[in-house]
N, C-alpha and C positions, 0 to 999 in steps of 0.2 A: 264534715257537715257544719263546722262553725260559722261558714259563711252564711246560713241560714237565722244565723241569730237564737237567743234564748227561746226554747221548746215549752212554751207553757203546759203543766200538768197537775191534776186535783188530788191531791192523798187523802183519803177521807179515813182516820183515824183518830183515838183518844190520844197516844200516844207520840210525841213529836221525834224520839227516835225511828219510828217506821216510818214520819216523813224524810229522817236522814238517811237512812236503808235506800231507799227508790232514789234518791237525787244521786246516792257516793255509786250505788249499782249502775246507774243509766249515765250519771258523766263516764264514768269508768270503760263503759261502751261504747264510748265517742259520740254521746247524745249532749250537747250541753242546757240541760233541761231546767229548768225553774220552777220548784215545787209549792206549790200552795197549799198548807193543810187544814182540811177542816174539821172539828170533835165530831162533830153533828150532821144531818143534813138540811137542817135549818136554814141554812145559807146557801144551800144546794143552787137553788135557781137563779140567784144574783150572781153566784161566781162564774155561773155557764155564760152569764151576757155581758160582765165585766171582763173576762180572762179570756174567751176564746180558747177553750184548754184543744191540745189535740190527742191527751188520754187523761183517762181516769183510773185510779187502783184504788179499790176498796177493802180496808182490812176487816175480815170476819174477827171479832174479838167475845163479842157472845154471842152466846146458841141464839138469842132471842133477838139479836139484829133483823130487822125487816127489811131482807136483801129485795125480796119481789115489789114491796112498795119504793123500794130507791131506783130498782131498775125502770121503773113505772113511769119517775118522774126524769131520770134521763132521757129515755124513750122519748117526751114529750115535749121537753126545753132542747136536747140534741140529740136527734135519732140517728143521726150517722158518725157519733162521736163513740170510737174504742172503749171499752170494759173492761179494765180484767181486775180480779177476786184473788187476794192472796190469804191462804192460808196455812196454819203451821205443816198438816198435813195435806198432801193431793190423791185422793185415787179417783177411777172412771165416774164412777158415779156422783162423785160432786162436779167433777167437769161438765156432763151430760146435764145435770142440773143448770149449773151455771148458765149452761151455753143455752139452755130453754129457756130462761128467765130473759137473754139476746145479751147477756155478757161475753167474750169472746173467748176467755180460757180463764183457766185457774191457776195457781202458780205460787210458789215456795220461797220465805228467806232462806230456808236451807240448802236451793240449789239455786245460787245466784246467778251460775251461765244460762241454765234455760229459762230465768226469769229476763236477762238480758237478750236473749233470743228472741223471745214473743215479745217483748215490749218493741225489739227492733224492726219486727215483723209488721206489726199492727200502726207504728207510726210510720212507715212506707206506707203499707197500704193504703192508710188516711190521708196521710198525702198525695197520693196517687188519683183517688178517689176525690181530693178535691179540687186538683186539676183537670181532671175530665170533666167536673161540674162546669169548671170555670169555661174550659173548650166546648162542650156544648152552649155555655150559656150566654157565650159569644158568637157560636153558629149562627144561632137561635136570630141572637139579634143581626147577626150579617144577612141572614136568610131574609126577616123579616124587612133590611133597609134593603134590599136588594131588589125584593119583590115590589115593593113600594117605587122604586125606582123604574123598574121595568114598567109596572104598572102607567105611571107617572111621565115616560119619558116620550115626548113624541118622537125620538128616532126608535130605529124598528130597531132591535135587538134580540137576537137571541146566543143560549149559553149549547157549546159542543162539549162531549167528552169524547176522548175516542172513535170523534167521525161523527155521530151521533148526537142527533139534536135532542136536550134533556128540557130544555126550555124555550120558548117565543115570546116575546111580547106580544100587546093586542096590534100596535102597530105593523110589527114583523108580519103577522098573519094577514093584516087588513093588506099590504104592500102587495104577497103573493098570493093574496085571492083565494085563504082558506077563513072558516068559521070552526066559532070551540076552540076553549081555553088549549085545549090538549091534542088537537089538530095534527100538531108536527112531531111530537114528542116520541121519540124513539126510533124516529125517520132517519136515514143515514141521508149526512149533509148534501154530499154531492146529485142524490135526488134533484134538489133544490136550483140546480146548475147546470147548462147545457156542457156537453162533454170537451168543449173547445179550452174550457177552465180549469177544469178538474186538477189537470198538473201544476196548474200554478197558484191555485190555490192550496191544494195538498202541500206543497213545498212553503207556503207561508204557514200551515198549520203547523207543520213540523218547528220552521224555523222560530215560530212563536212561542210551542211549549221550551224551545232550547232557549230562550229570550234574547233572541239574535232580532227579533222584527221590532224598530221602535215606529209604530204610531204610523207606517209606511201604507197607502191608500190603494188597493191591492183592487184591479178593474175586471169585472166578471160580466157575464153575462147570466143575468136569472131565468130558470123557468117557472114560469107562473104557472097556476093551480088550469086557464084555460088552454095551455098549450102554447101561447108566443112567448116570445124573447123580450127582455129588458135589460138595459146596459145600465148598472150601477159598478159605483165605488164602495169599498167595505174597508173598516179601521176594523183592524185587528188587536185583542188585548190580552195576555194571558194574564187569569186571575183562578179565585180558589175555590171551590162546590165540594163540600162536605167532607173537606179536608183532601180531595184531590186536582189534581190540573185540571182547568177547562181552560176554553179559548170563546172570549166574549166578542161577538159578530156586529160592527154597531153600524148601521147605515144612516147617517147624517140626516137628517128633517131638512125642507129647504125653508130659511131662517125669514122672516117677509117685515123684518125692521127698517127703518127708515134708510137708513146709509145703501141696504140690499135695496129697497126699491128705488132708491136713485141712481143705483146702480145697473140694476136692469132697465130703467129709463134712458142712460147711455146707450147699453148696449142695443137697442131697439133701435136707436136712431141711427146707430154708427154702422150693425148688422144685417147681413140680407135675411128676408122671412124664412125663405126655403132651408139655407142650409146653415144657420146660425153662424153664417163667415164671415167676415168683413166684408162691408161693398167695395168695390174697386178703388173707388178717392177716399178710402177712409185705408183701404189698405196698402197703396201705395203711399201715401203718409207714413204711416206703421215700419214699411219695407226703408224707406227713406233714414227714417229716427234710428232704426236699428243695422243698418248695413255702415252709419257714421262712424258704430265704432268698432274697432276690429273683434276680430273673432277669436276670441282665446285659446282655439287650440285645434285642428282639422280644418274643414271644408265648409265655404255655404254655398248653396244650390237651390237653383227656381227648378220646381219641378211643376207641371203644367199637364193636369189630368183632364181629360174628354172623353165623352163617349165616343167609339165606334157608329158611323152610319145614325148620328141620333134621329134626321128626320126620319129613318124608314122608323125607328122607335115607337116614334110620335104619328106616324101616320096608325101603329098597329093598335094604341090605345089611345090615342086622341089628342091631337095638339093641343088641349088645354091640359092635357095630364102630365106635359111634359116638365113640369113642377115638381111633382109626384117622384118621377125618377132621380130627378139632381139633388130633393131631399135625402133620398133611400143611399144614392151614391156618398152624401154628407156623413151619415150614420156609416157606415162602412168605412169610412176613411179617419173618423173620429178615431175609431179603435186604435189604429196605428200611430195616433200624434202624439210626442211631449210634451211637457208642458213650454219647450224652448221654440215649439214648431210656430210660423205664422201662416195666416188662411185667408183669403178673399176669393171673391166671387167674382170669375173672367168671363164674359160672355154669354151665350145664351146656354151651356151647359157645363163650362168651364169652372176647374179652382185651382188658381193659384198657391201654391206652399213654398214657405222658404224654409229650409232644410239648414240644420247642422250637425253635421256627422263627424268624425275622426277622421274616413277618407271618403270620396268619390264611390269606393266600390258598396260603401256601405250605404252609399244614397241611392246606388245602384239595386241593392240587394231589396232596400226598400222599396222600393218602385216596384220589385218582381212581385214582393210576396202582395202587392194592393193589387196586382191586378190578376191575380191568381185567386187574390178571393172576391174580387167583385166579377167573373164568368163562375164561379161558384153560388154567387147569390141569385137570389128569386125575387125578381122584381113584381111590383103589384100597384095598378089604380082602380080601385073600384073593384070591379068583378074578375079585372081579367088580371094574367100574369104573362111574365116571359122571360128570359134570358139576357143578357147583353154584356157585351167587354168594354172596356178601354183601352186607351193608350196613352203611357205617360212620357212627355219629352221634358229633359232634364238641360237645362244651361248653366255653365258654372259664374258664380259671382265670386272674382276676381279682385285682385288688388286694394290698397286701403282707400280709391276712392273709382267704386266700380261703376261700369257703365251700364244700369238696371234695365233702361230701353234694349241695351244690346240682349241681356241675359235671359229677359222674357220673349226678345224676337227670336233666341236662340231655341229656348224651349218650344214656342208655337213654332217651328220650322220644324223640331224633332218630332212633336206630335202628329206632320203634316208626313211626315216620312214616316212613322207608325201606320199612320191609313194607308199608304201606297204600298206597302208590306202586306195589308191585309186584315190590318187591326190585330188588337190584342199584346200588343208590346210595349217594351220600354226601350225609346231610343234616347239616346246620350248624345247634345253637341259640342264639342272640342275643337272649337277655333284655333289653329295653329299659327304661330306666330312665324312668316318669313324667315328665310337666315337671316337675311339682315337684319331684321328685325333684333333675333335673337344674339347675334355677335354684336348692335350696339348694347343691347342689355346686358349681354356678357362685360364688357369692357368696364360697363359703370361697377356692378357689381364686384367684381373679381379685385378691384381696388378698395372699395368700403371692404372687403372683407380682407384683404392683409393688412390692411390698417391696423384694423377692429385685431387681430391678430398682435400682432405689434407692442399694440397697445393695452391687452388685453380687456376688451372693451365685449367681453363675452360674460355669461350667466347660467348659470345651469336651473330648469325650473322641474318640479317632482310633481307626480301625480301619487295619492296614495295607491296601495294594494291592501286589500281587507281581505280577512278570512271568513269563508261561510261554518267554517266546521271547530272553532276553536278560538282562543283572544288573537286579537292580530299582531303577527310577529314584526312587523316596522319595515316591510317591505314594500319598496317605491320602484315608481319607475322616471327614470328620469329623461330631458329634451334638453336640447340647449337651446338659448338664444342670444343673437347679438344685439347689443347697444348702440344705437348712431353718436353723432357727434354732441348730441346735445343730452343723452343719456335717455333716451325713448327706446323703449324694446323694438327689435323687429323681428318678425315671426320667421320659423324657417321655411315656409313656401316662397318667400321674398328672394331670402339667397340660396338654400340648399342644392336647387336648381344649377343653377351658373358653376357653383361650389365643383358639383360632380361633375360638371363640362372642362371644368378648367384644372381637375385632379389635385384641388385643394381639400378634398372631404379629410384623407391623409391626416391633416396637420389640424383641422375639428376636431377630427376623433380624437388624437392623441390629447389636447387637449381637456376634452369631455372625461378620459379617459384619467389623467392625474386630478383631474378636480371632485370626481366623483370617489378617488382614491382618499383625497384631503377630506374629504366630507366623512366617509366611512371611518375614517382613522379617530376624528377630533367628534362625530356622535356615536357613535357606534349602532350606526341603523343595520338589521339583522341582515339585509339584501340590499343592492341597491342594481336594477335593473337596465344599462345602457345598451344602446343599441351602436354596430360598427356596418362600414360601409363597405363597399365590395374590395376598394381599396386599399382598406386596412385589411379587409380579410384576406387578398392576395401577398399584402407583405410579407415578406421574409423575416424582415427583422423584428415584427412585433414580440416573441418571445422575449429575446433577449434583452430588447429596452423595457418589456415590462419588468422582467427581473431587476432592474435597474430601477425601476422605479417602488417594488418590492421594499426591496436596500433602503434607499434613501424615506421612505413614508413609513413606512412599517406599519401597513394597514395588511389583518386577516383576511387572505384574496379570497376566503369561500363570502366573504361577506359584499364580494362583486359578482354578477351574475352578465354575463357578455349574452347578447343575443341578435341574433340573424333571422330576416323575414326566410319564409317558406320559399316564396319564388327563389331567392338568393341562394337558398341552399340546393334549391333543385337543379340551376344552373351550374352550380359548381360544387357538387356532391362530394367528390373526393376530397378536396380542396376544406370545405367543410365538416367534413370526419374528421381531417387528420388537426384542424385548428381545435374542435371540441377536444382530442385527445390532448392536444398539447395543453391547452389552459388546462385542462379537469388536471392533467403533471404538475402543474406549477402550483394546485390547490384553488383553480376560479372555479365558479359556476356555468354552465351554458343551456341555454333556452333558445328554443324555434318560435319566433313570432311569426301571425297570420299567420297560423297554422290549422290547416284543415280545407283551404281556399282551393289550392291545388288537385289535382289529378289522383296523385296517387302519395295521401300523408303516411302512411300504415308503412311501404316501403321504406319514407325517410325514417321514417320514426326507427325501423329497426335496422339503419345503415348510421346514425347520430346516435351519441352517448348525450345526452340530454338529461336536465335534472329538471328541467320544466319543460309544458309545450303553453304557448299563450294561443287559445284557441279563435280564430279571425271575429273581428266584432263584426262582419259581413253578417255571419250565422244567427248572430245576436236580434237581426232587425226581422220582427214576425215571429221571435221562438214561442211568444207564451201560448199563440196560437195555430201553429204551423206542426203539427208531430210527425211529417216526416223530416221536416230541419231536426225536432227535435230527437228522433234516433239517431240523426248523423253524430249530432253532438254526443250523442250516447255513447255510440260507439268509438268517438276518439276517445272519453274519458275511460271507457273500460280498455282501450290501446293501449293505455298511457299506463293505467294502473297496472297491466300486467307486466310490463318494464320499471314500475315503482320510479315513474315518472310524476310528478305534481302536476295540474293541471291551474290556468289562470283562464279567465272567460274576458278579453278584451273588450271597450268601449259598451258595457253595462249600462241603460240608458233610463232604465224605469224599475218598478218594485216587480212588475208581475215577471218580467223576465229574470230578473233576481230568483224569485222563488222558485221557476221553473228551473233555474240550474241547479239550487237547496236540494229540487227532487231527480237530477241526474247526476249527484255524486262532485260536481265542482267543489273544486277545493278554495279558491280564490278566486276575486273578480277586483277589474280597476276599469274605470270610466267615470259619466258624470255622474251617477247615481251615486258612485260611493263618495267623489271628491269634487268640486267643480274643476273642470279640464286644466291639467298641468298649471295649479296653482303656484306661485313663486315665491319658493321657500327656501333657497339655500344660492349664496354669493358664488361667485366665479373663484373669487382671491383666492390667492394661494401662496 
């Protein structure tokens, strides 16, 4: 206890050896105490507010001491300051006295342990006692800045514990359309929330008391007190209510300062009324500024959404209401965007999106789940209501200086093939390049990259991997990229392409393969995640030149994790067990990426010895809102777990889908939410 410093204490006696008795007894006890003694109680009141004692022992020395007047006047200078009465002898009855008078016990020079006992007893307890003063009296005032705040704060707020709304602001309340302080209190949250949320909100709440959520803007849908729907954003905060976890719910104010309404004074000019998008020359501007510079990592795509049959639409509630619908279709589509997404207004019920995903199948995936839930929705103008689909036609934008006329004529061509289908679909155009075509771009290519070989004019660039359930173990996943002549990256949809035509993938891999090796050896990153190509998979000799490569780096192979897409492995299944067996011999890791895409993953799953599966980012696009995607996902995770396989959640794109995997058990996720896409962090050299 010495670190507590000197224990001020009162000995109230004539005699200064029973101040030495109390100090030689209680140091002795490992108290190291500092005794003041006073003849009298004369001084009694001044030494209470100079000393701060945190006991008092008073020696009875004559019958005629006025113990009840001393007790009297402690009572009133420090009523929660310890007593104790020493005298030469002790029985019940002086105790029972003492302790009526509100002294705490009585107590003997003659039995020095049990006077070291209860002295030891009674300064705990005071101390005790005036920490919990101190913590309530810090509540107290937490409570009171808290309430003041709430009171005070124009964003709506309110405090959860356990699912359970314990507090609202007035704003909170004013927001969803109840009256009275106490309204909500005691209301379980997701009340509050149509059911399309719940999982992903549940998984932010979770991952908030674990303090896994920083400050991540979590998209819900509210129910209001009269029964519609309202699409807000909610910051999540976990903080502390009465000494236990709450999670504080804050919905932003919308802020109406100068810079914001200059702001919105933009956006009114540059945006169509209907559907807050960009008009058309303000959006191909936009698409222009941003397609200059390349794309860091996946696919970009015009996707080009229409109604199905709009005139009979418009004829069933009124060509002036046909406003009405391409707003409602705006709000529907909102839900689905990132913030990397761009929007303009095409036509007379048209919107333009430029998409960027990790692949095509994921712009694909997107496209499914927008028009699954817009023949879900219930349109309305005025009095009446109805039904109606879209179709979305997809064109890819291509190359570092694409042909955008082409990509939007490609998309309005696919939407015009939706309607001939019947409406309600998502078609894809895929312009194919002639052979010739393709063998002059082979030739250029296939030379930049033995150069770039040669020369070693290649890069390896990492994405991180984050843990949802634990600190993040330093696991990446890595891409390569080449360098041209003048040392500008170039992406791998430029060459990969040709690469694989011309069975140079081979002599990449191997490459990727010893630099990801040199990277692991000289950081010691816990995984480092590469992907091999059907090429290297079918090699013969990859074992043994890895071992060879083993030798010479002397990098720990569990700290490489080799993986093969799902399609790959489905194609060549054997081929694929017997390569998992041999790396997992040699001491690698092996993982199934896009996994889940396929037909039948449950079968690979238990034909592969796998130590991860990377679950397809396809799945990703509509999970927060989509719950039969989200059982599928379920179920690979609970697949996976019963084989004590990890599981990773591919191209992660936003918070809400983040939370909804927190609440299906995903162990890791890599995309742009956690990292921006294959940021370039580690050199070729070697």
């Amino acid at each position: 206890m010495s670190d507590l410093g000197a224990v001020p204490l009162i000995v109230i006696s004539r005699s200064q050896d029973h101040v030495e008795a109390i100090n030689s007894s209680l140091r002795n006890a490992g108290h190291p105490v500092h005794c003041t003694g006073l003849a009298d109680t004369a001084d009694l009141a001044d030494a209470l507010t100079q000393l701060d004692p945190e006991l008092v022992v008073i020696f009875i020395e004559d019958p005629a001491f006025d113990l009840a007047g001393t007790m009297r006047l402690l009572t009133e200078g420090a009523p929660t300051l310890p007593v104790l009465i020493v005298r030469d002898q002790v029985d019940e009855a002086q105790i029972a006295a003492a302790m009526a008078l509100g002294a705490r016990d009585v107590v003997s020079l003659q039995n020095r342990e049990r006077l070291q006992a209860v002295a030891s007893r009674e300064l705990h307890a005071h101390r005790l006692e005036r920490a919990l003063d101190k913590t309530l009296s810090t509540t107290r005032e937490y409570r009171e800045q808290l309430q003041n705040f709430l009171e005070g704060s124009a964003d709506a707020i309110c405090l959860v514990q356990e699912g359970i709304v314990i507090e609202a602001n007035r704003a909170w309340l004013e927001l969803f359309g109840y009256s009275g302080e106490d309204a909500l209190a005691g209301q379980p949250l997701m009340d509050l929330f149509e059911q399309e949320t719940h999982v992903a909100l549940k998984g932010a709440l979770v991952a908030c008391l674990q303090g896994k959520w920083s400050g991540h803007a979590l998209k819900v849908q509210a129910l209001l007190s009269d029964g519609s729907a309202l699409p807000l954003e909610i910051v999540l905060t976990r903080v502390e209510q009465d000494g236990e976890p709450a999670i504080r719910l804050c919905i932003p104010a919308r802020r109406n300062e100068a810079t914001g309404f200059e702001n919105q004074l933009q956006d009114a000019v540059k945006n169509d009324a209907a559907t807050g998008f960009l008009q058309l020359r303000h959006f191909v501007a936009a698409l222009r500024e941003r397609c200059a510079q390349p794309v860091k990592g996946g696919v970009r795509e015009i996707a080009l959404i229409e109604f199905d049959r709009f005139d009979a639409l418009q004829e069933a509630i009124g060509v002036l209401s046909g406003e009405d619908l391409v707003a409602q279709l705006a709000d529907v589509l909102r839900a689905q965007l990132t913030t990397t997404d761009l929007c303009g207004r095409f036509g007379v019920d048209g919107v333009l999106v430029l998409l960027e995903r990790g692949t095509p199948r994921d712009v694909e995936a997107w496209a499914d789940h927008l028009v699954k839930r817009v023949s879900q929705q219930t349109f309305s103008s005025g009095d009446k209501t109805l039904s109606a689909t879209i179709s979305v036609g997809i064109g890819a934008v291509s190359g570092t200086k694409p042909d955008l006329n082409g990509s939007v004529a490609d998309a309005l061509a696919a939407v015009r093939q939706g309607w001939e289908k019947g409406g309600n679909q998502v078609v894809e155009s895929r312009r194919s390049d002639t052979d010739n075509r393709v063998q002059a771009y082979d030739a250029i290519w296939v030379k930049h990259i033995k150069t770039a070989l040669m020369e070693n004019r290649f890069r390896l660039v990492q994405q991180p991997i984050a843990s949802l359930l634990g600190e993040d173990k330093g696991m990446f996943d890595v891409l390569v990229r080449m360098l041209d002549e003048q040392g500008s990256e170039v992406l791998p949809a430029e060459f990969i392409a040709a690469a694989e035509r011309n069975e140079l993938m081979k002599n990449i891999d191997r490459w990727v393969i010893g630099a990801s090796m040199s990277f692991s050896a000289n950081r010691k990153a816990e995984c480092i995640f590469l992907r091999i190509s059907k090429d290297t998979m079918l090699d013969k000799t990859l074992p043994a030149w890895l071992e060879t490569q083993l030798r010479a780096i002397r990098v720990e192979p569990r700290r490489l994790c080799f993986q093969v897409s799902e399609e790959l492995a489905n194609r060549y299944l054997r081929q694929t067990a017997d390569l998992a067996r041999t790396l997992g011999g040699l001491g690698f890791r092996f993982a199934l990426e896009h996994f889940g895409a396929g037909r039948d993953p449950a079968k690979l799953l238990a034909e592969i010895d796998a130590h991860f599966i990377k679950i397809d980012g396809s799945l990703m696009q509509g999970l927060s809102t989509n719950q039969l995607q989200q059982q599928r996902v379920k179920s690979l995770v609970d697949a996976a777990k019963r084989k004590h396989v990890e599981t990773i959640a591919e191209r992660v794109e936003d918070a809400n889908t983040m939370a909804v995997l927190w609440q299906l058990g995903i162990e890791f996720i890599q995309g742009f939410f956690v990292n921006a896409p294959e940021d370039v962090t580690m050199s070729g050299d070697r």
